[in-house]
Backbone as CSV, one residue per row, in Angstrom:
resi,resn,N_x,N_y,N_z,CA_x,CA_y,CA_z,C_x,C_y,C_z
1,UNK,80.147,99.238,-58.060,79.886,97.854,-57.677,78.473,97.760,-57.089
2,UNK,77.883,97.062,-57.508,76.603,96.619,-56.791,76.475,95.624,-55.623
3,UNK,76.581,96.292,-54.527,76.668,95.674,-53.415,75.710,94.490,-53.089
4,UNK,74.120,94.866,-53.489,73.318,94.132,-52.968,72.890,93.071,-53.706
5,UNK,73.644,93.410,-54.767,73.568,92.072,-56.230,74.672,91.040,-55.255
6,UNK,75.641,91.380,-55.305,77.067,90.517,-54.989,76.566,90.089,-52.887
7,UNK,76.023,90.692,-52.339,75.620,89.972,-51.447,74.474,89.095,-51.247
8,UNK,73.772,89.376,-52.357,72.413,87.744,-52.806,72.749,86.932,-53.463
9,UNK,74.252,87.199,-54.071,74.603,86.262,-54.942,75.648,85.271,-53.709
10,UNK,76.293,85.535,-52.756,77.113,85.510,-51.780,76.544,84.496,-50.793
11,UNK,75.247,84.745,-50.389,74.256,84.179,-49.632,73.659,83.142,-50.457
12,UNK,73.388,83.022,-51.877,73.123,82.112,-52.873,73.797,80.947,-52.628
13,UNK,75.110,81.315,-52.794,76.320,80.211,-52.724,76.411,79.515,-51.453
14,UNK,76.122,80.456,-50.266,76.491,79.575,-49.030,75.518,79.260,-48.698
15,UNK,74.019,79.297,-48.823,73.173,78.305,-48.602,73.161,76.991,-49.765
16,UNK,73.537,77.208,-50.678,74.061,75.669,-51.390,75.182,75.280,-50.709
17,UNK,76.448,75.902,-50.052,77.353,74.747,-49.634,77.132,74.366,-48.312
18,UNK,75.909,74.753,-47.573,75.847,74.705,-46.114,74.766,73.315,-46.359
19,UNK,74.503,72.942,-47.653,73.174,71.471,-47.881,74.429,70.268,-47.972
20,UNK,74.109,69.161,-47.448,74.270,67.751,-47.541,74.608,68.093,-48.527
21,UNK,73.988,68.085,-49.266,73.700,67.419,-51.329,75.497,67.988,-51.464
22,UNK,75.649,69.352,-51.538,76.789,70.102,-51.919,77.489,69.100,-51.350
23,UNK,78.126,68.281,-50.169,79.250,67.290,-49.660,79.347,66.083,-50.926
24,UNK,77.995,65.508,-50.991,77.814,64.323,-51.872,78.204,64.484,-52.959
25,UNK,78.358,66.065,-53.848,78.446,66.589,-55.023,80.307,66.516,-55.189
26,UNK,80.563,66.355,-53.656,82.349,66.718,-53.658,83.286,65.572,-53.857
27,UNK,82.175,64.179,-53.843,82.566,63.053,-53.313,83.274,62.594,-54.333
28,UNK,84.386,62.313,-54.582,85.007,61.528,-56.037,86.324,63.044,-56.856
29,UNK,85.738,63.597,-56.253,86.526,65.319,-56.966,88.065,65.137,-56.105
30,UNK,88.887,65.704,-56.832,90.281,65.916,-55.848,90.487,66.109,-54.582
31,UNK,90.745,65.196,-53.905,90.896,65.474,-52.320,89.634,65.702,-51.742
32,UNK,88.527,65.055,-51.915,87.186,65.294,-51.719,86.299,63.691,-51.557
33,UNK,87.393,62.839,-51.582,86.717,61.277,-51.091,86.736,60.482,-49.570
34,UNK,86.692,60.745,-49.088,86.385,60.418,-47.739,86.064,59.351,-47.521
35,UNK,85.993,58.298,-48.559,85.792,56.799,-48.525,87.676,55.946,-48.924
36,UNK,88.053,56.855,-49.564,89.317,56.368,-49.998,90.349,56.601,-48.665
37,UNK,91.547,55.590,-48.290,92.077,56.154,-47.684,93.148,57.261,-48.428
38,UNK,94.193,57.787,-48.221,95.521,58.620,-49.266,96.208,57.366,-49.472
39,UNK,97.107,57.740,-50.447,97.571,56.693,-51.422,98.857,56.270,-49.860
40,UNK,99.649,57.066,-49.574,100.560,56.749,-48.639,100.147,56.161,-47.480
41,UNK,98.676,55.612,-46.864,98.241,54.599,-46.038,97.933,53.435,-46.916
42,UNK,97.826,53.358,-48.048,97.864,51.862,-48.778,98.682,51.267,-49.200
């Protein structure tokens, strides 16, 4: 296993999900709308 491949690739990923943008990207996806209330409060 290549350790230091799979930990730049690791660090890759969580500095994209630690950006704004990545939340905005979630917005509309399954269980990921935060503007909608759940169907069982409407």
């Amino acid at each position: 296993m290549k350790i230091r491949e799979h930990l730049e690739q690791t660090e890759a990923r969580l500095e994209r999900i630690r950006r704004d943008e990545y939340l905005r990207e979630l917005v509309g996806t399954i269980g990921a709308d935060p503007l909608r209330p759940a169907r069982s409060e409407v």
